[in-house]
C-alpha positions in Angstrom: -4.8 11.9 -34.4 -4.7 12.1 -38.0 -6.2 9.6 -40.5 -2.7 7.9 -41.5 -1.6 7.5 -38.2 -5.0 5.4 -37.2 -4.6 1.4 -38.4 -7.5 -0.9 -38.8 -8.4 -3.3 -35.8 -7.4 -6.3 -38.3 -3.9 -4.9 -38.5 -3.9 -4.2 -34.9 -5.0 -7.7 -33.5 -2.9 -9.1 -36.2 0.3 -7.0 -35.0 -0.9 -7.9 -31.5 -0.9 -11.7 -32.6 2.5 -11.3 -34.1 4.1 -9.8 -30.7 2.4 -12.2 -28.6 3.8 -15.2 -30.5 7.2 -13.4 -30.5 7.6 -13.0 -27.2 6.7 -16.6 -26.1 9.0 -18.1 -28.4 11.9 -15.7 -27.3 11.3 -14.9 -23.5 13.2 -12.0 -22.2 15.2 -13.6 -19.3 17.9 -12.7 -17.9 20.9 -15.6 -18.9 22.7 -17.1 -16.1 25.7 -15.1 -17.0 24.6 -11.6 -16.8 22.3 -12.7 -13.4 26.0 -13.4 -11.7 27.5 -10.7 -13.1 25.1 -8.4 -11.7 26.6 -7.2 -8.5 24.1 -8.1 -5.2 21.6 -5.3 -4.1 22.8 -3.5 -1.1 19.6 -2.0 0.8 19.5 1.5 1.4 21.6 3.1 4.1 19.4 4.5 6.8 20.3 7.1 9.1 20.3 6.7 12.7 18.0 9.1 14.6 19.5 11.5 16.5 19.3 11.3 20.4 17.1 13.9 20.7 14.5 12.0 18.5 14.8 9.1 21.0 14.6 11.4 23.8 10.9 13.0 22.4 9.9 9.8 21.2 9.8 8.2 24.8 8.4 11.3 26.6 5.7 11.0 23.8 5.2 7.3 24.8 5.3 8.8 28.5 2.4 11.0 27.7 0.2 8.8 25.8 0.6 6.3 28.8 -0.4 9.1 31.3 -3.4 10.0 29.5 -4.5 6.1 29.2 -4.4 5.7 32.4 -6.4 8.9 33.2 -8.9 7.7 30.7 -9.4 3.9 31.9 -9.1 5.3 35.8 -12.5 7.3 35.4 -15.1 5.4 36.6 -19.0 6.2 35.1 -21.4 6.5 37.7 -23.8 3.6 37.9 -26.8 3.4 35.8 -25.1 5.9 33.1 -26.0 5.7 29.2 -23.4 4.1 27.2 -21.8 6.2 25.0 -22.7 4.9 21.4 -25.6 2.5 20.7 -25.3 0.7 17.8 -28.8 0.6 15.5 -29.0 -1.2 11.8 -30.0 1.1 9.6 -33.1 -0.7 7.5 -31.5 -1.7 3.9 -33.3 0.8 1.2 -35.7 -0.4 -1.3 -34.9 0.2 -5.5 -38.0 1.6 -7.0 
């Protein structure tokens, strides 16, 4: 950027002043005429999935239930470690 391109901070936060005062005492709003002429928003059209995406999604949910089940069904022999322990690690010190 080039010397006469650059403004001083004075002009800037007086510019900045200038806008600020503008825009409070005109407030771009939309007037009640143009709001109802404005038609309503429709919300997007969404297609339908296909049968066959129905069809995989429940033998998906089929599956995962299957495998649940196998999973909670196993039983852990008694006296067996637990999988995770949980341990704090000790906060460390700033020099």
């Amino acid at each position: 950027m080039n010397d006469r391109a650059r403004i001083g901070r004075r002009r800037f936060v007086r510019l900045a002043a200038v806008a600020a005062a503008a825009a409070a005492m005109h407030p771009v709003a939309a007037t009640p005429a143009a709001a109802a002429k404005e038609s309503p928003k429709r919300a997007p059209k969404r297609r339908t999935p296909d049968s066959r995406v129905h069809a995989e999604i429940e033998n998906q949910k089929k599956q995962v239930d299957t495998m649940l089940q196998v999973i909670r069904s196993y039983e852990l022999p008694a006296g067996s470690p637990p999988a995770m322990v949980f341990r704090p690690i000790a906060p460390r010190r700033r020099a």
